[in-house]
TORMI-553785 format. One record per residue: x, y, z of N, C-alpha, C in turn; residue in one letter. Coordinates in steps of 0.001 Angstrom, whole numbers, padded with zeros to 6 digits, always signed. Example, Ala and Ser with C-alpha at 12.3 -4.5 7.8 and 13.67 -1.06 7.14 Angstrom:
BEGIN
+013190-005690+007800+012300-004500+007800+013200-003300+007800A;+012850-002250+007080+013670-001060+007140+012900+000030+007870S;
// end
This chain:
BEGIN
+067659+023857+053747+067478+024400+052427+066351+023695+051688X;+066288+022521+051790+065302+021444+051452+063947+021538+051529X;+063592+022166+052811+062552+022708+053696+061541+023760+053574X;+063031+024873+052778+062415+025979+052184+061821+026179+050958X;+062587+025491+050141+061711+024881+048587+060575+023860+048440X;+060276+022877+049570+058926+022411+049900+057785+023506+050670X;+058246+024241+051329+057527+025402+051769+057189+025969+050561X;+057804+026437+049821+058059+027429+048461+056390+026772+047429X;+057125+025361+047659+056107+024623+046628+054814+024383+046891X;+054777+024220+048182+053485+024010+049377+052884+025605+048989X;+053600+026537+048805+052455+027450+048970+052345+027763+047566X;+053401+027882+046580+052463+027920+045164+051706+026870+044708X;+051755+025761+045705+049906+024626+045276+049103+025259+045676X;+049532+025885+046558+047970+026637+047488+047478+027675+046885X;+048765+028529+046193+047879+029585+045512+047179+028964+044086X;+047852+027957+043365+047330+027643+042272+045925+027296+042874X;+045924+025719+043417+044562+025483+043994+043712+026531+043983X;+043725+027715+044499+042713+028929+044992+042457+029925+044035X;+043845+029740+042811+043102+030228+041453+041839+029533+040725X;+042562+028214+040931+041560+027234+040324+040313+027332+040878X;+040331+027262+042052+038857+027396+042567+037967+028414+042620X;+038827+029684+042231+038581+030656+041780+037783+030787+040439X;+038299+030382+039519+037972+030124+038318+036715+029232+038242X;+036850+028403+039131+035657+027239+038768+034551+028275+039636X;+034147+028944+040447+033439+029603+040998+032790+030808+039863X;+033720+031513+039242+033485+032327+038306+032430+032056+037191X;+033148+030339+037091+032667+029623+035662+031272+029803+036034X;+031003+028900+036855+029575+028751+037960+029124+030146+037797X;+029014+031276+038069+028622+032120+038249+027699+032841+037204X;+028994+032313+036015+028641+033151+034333+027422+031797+034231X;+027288+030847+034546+026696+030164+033707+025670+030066+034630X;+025424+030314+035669+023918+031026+036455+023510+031983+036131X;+024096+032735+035644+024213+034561+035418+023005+034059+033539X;+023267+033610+033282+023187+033023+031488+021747+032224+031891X;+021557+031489+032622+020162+030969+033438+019220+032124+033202X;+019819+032928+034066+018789+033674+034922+018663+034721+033771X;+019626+035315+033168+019296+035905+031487+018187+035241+030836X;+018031+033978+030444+017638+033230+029710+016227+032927+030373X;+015662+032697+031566+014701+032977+032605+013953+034347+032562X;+014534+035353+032143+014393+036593+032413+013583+036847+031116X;+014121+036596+029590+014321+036615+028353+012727+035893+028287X;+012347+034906+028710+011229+034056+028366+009977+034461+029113X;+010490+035328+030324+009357+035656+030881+009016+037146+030614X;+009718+037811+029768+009417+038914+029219+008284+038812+028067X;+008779+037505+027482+007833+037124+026429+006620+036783+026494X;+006808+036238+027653+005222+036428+028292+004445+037445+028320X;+005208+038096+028977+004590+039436+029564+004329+040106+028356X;+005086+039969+027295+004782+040857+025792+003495+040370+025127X;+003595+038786+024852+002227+038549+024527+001093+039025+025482X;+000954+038821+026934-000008+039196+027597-000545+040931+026996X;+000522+041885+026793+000822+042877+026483-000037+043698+025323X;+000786+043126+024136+000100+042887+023293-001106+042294+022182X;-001566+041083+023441-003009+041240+023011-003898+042351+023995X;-003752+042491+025005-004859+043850+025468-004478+044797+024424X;-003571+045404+023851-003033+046164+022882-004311+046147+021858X;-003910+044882+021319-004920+044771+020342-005913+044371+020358X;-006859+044201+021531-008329+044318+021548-008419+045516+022159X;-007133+046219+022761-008076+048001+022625-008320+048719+021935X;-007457+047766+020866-007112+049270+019619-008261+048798+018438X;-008682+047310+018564-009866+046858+017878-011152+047317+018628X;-011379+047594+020049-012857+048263+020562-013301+046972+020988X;-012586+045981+020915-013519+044592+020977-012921+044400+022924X;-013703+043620+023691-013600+043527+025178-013063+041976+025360X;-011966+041987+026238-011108+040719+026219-012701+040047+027642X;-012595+038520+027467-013124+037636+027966-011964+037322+029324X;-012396+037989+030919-012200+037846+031867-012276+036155+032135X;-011305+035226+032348-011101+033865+032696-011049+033730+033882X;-010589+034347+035301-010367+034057+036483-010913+034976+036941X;-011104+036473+036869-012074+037183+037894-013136+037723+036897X;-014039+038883+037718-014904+039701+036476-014773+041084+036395X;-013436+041708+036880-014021+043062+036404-012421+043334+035295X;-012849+042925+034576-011737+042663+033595-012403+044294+033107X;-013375+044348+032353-013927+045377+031370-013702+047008+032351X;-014016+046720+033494-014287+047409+034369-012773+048189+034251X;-011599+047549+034608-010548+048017+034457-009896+048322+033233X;-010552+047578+032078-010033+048054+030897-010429+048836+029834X;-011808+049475+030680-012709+050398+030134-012254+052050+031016X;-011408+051810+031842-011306+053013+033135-010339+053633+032255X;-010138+055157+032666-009172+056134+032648-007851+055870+032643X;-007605+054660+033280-006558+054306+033563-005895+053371+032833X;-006532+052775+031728-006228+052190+030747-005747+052799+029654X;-005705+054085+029762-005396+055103+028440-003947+055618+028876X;-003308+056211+027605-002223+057151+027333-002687+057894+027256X;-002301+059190+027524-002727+060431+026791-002717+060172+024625X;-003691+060396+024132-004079+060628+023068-004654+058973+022631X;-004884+058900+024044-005635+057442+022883-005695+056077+023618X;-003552+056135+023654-002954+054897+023498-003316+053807+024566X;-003475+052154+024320-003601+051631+025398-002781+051489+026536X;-003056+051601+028038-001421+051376+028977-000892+050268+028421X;-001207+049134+027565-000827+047849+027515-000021+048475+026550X;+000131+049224+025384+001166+049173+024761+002581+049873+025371X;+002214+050421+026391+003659+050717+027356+004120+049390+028031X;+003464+048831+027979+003389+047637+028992+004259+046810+027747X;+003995+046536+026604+004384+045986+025159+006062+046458+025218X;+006076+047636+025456+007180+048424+024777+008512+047723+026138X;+007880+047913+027222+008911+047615+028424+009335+046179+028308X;+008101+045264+028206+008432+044156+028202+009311+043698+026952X;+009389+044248+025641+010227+044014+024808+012137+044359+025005X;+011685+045409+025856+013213+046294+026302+013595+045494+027200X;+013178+044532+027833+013577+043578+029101+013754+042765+028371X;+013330+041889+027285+013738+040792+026630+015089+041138+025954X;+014976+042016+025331+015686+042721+024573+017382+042438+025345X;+017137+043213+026537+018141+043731+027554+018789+042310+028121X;+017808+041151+028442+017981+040099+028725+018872+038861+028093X;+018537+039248+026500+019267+038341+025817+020753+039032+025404X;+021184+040389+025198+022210+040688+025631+023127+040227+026245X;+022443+040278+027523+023054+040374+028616+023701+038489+028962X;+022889+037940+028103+022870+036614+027739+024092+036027+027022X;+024127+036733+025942+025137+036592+025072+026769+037380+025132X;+026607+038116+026627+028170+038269+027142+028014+039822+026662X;+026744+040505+026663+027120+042280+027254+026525+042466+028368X;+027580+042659+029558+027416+042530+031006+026675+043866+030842X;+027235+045016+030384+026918+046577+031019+025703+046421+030797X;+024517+045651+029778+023112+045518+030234+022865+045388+031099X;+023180+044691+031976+022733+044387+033379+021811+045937+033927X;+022603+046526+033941+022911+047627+034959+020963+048277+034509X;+021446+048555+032964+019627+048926+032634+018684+047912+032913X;+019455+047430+032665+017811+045909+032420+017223+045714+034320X;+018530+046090+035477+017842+046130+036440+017170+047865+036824X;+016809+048896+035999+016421+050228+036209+015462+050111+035603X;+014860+049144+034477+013940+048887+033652+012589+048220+034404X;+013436+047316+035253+012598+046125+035960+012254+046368+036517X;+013019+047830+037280+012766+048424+039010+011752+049572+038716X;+011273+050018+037538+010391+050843+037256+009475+049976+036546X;+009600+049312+036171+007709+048441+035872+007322+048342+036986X;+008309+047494+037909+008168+047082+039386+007306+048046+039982X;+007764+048844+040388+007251+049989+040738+005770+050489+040167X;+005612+051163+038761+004809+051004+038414+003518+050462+038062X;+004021+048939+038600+003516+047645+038921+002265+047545+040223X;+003156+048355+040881+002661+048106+042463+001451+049353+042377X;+001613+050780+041611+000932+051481+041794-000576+050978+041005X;+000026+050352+039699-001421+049882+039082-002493+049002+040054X;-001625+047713+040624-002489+047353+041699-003093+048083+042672X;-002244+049020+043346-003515+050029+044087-004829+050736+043459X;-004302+050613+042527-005424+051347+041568-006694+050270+041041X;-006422+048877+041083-006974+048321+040715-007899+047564+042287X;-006956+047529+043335-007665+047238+044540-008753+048364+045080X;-007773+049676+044994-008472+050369+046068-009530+051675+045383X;-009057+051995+044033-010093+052983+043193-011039+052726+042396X;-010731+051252+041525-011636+050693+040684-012502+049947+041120X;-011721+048982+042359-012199+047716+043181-012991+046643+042370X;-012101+046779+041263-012082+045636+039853-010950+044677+039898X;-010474+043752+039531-009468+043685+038989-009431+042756+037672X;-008182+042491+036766-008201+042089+035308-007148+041086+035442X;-008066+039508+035061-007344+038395+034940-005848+038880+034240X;-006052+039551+032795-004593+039507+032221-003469+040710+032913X;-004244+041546+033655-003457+042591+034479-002547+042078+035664X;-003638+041213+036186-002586+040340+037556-001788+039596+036846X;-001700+038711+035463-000953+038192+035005+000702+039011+034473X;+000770+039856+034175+001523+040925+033863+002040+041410+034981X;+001183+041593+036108+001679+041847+037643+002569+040924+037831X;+002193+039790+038021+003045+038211+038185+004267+038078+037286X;+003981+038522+036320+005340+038338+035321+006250+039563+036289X;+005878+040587+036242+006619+041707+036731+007485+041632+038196X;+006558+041054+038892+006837+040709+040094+008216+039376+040260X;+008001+038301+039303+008845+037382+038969+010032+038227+038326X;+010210+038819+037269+011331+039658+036565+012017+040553+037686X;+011465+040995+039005+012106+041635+039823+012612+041157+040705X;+011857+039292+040934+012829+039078+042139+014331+038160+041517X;+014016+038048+040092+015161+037363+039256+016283+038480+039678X;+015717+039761+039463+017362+040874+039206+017552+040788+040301X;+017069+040762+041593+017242+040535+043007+018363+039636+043416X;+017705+037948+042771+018399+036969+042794+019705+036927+042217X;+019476+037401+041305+020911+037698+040164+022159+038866+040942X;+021626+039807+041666+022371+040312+042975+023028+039632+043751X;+022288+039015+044671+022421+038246+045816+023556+037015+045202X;+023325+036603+044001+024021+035643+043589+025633+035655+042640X;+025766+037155+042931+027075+037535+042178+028356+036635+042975X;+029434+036646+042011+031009+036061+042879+030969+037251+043564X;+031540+036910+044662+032225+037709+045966+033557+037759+045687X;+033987+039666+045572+035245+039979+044900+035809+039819+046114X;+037212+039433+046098+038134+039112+046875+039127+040551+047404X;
// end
C-alpha cells in the first residue's frame, strides 16, 4: 500500500516538474519573442528614416549624394522611382516601414494576433524587395547606396520573422 502512494507521489513530481519546465520554456520564449519584436521595431526605424529622406529629396527635386556606389541619381531619376501621379517609391517604402514598426511594437507589448500581419507585411516588401533589385541589377545596371540599404533592412526584417518561426515553443 506504501508503494502505491510513493508511486502516486513519484509521478505527480514528475508531472509538476514538467509543468514547471514547461512554464520556464514558455517564459523563455515570450521574452525572445519581445527581443525579436523589439529588434524588428528598431530596424524598421531605420528603414523609415532611410525612407523618408529619399521621400524628401524627391519631393524637394534636390539629388541625394551617392556614399558607397554611383548610380544613385541614375536609379532615382528612373521610372521606377515614381508612383503613378507623381509619388516617390520611397514614400511606399515610408508607409510599410512604419506599418512594420507599428506592427512590431504591438506585437511587443502582448498583441500576439499582430504577428500574423506583421509576417504578410514583411513577406511582401520582401518580395518586392527582391524585384527592385532585379531592376536595379539587370535594367538600370545602376545601383543606390540608400536603396541597398533599405534592401538590407528588408532582408534583415525577413529573416527575423523567419527566426521568430523557427523559434516558437513546440506544442505538446
Amino acid at each position: 500500500m506504501s508503494t502505491r502512494r510513493a508511486d502516486a507521489a513519484d509521478a505527480g513530481g514528475d508531472v509538476a516538474h514538467a509543468d514547471a519546465a514547461r512554464l520556464d520554456e514558455n517564459d523563455n520564449a515570450a521574452r525572445r519573442s519581445r527581443r525579436l519584436d523589439a529588434l524588428t521595431a528598431v530596424l524598421a526605424l531605420v528603414g523609415l528614416a532611410d525612407a523618408v529622406y529619399l521621400t524628401a529629396e524627391h519631393l524637394s527635386g534636390r539629388s541625394v549624394v551617392c556614399m558607397v556606389t554611383s548610380g544613385c541619381d541614375a536609379v532615382l531619376q528612373s521610372q521606377y522611382a515614381s508612383l503613378p501621379g507623381g509619388w516617390p517609391l520611397a514614400s511606399l517604402g515610408a508607409l510599410a516601414y512604419f506599418t512594420v514598426f507599428s506592427l512590431a511594437t504591438l506585437s511587443a507589448f502582448g498583441y500576439p494576433h499582430t504577428q500574423t500581419l506583421l509576417r504578410v507585411v514583411v513577406a511582401a516588401m520582401f518580395a518586392f524587395t527582391l524585384w527592385l533589385l532585379y531592376v536595379q541589377a539587370f535594367v538600370l545596371e545602376a545601383f543606390c547606396s540608400y536603396c541597398l540599404l533599405s534592401a538590407a533592412v528588408t532582408t534583415t526584417l525577413a529573416a527575423l520573422q523567419v527566426a521568430r518561426l523557427l523559434l516558437r515553443p513546440k506544442k505538446v
